[in-house]
N, C-alpha and C positions, 0 to 999 in steps of 0.2 A: 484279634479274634473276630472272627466272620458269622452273622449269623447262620445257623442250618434251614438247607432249602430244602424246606418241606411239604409235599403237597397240602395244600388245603391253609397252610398256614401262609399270611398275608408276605407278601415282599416287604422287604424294610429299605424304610428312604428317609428317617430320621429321629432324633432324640436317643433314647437309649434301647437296648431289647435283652431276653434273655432266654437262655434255653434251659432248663431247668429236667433234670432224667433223674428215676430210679430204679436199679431194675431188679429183680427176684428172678432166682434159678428154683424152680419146679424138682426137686430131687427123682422124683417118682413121676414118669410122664402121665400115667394114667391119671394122675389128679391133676392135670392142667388148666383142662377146661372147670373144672369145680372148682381150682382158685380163681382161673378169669372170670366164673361167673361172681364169684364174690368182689372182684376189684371194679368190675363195671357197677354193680349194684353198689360200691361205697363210692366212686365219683360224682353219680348219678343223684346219693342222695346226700345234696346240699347244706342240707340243715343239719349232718351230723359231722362236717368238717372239722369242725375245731376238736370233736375229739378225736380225730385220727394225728393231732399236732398237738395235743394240749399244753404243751408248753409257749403255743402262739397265745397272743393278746387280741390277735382278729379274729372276727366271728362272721361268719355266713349263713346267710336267711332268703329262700324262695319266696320270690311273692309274680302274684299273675298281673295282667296287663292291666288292673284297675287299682293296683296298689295292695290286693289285700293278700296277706302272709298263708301261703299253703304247705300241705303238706303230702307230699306224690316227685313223683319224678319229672325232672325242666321240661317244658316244649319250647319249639320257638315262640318268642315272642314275651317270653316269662321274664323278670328280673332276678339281678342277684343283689341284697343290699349288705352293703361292708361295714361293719364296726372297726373303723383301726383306733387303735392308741393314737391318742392326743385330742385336740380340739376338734370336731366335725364341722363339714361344710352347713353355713347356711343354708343355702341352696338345696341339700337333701336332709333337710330336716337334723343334722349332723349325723349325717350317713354317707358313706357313695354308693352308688349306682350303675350297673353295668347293664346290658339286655341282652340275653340271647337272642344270636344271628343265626347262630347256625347248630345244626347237632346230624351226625353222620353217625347211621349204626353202618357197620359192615360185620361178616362172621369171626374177625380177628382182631378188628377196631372199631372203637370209639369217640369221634370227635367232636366235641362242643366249642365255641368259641362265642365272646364274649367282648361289647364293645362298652365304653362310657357313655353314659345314657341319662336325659334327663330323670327324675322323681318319680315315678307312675303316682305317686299319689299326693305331689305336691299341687299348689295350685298353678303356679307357672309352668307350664310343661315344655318350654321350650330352650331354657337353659340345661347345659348339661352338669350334672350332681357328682363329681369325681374330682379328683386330683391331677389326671390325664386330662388330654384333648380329647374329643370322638376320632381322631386319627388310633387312636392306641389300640392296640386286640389283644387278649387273652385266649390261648387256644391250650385246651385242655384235653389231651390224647391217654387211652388207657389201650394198650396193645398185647397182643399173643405171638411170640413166632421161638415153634417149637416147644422150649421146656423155660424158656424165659416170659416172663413177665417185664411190662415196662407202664408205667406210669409220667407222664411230663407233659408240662407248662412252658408254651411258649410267648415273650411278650415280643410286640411287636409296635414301632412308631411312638416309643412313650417319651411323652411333652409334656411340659406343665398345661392345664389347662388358665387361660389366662381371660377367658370369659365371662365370669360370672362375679361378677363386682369386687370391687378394691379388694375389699378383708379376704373375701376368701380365695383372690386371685394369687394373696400373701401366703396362707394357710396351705393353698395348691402348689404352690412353687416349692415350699418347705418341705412338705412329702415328694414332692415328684423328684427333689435333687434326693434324699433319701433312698428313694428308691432307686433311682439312677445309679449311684453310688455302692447300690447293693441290698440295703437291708430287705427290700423283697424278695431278693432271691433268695434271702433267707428263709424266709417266710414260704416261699413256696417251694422249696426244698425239704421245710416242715413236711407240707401238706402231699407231696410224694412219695416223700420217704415212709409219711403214716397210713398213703393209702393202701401198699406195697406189704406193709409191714402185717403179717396174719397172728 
């Protein structure tokens, strides 16, 4: 299986990746755009992901470029910090770390995408705080065409990150084969399936 070449989402040239889809039929066309505007407004806002999965154990939290926790919709440059099951990295305070790169409104899509990124409020700011390399990307697409809806997560270049000292270079390699293996696509098949679901 080949990854999908998708505009806007990165080329893959190694470690693992994934393509993650859900999609919703629209019964009634005339309510189309009133559920896309509801599933852009649920991607968009961060801090309410876990309950669109709640049966996930990972949790998602906005915070801006100085570290402190907000509550509004991402810009560039904002972070996202991860709670997973199990032990957390030193290095993000036992958290990981991603930053928006990028977010693209168009009138039928939606794209954010998302890299490993050091702490914004740690005091080292130049290690990166994940379980990936900063090669890795998350791109997170919410779309309209027709009476379908479509919701999906793409990964892209995911490596253990092997940077950020012995322990947690052990801790990074343990999730990152994990995830490799699948269990994130678990997880992020949650969180499609829940943004999808009205």
């Amino acid at each position: 299986m080949k990854p999908k070449n998708i505009a806007g989402v990165p080329k893959h040239f190694k470690g693992s990746f994934h393509d993650t889809e859900s999609l919703k039929e629209i019964h009634h066309l005339e309510d189309t755009d009133f559920q896309f505007n509801i599933l852009k407004q649920r991607l968009l806002s961060i801090n309410n992901w876990r309950k669109y999965c709640p049966e996930s154990t990972t949790d998602f939290q906005l915070f801006d470029s100085f570290g402190n926790k907000i509550e509004r919709f991402p810009e560039i440059g904002d972070y996202i910090r991860i709670d997973v099951t199990g032990p957390g990295g030193k290095e993000g305070r036992s958290f990981d770390w991603v930053k928006i790169t990028m977010i693209d409104k168009e009138e039928n899509a939606i794209m954010m995408q998302c890299r490993p990124s050091p702490d914004p409020g740690g005091k080292k700011r130049g290690k990166i705080a994940h379980f990936y390399s900063h090669c890795a990307t998350s791109t997170f697409i919410v779309s309209k065409k027709k009476n379908i809806l479509k919701a999906s997560i793409h990964g892209r270049n995911e490596y253990p990150n092997f940077k950020s000292g012995i322990i947690d270079s052990v801790r990074n390699l343990i999730i990152a084969i994990g995830g490799m293996i699948g269990f994130s696509k678990i997880q992020w098949k949650c969180l499609t399936d829940g943004l999808v679901k009205f």
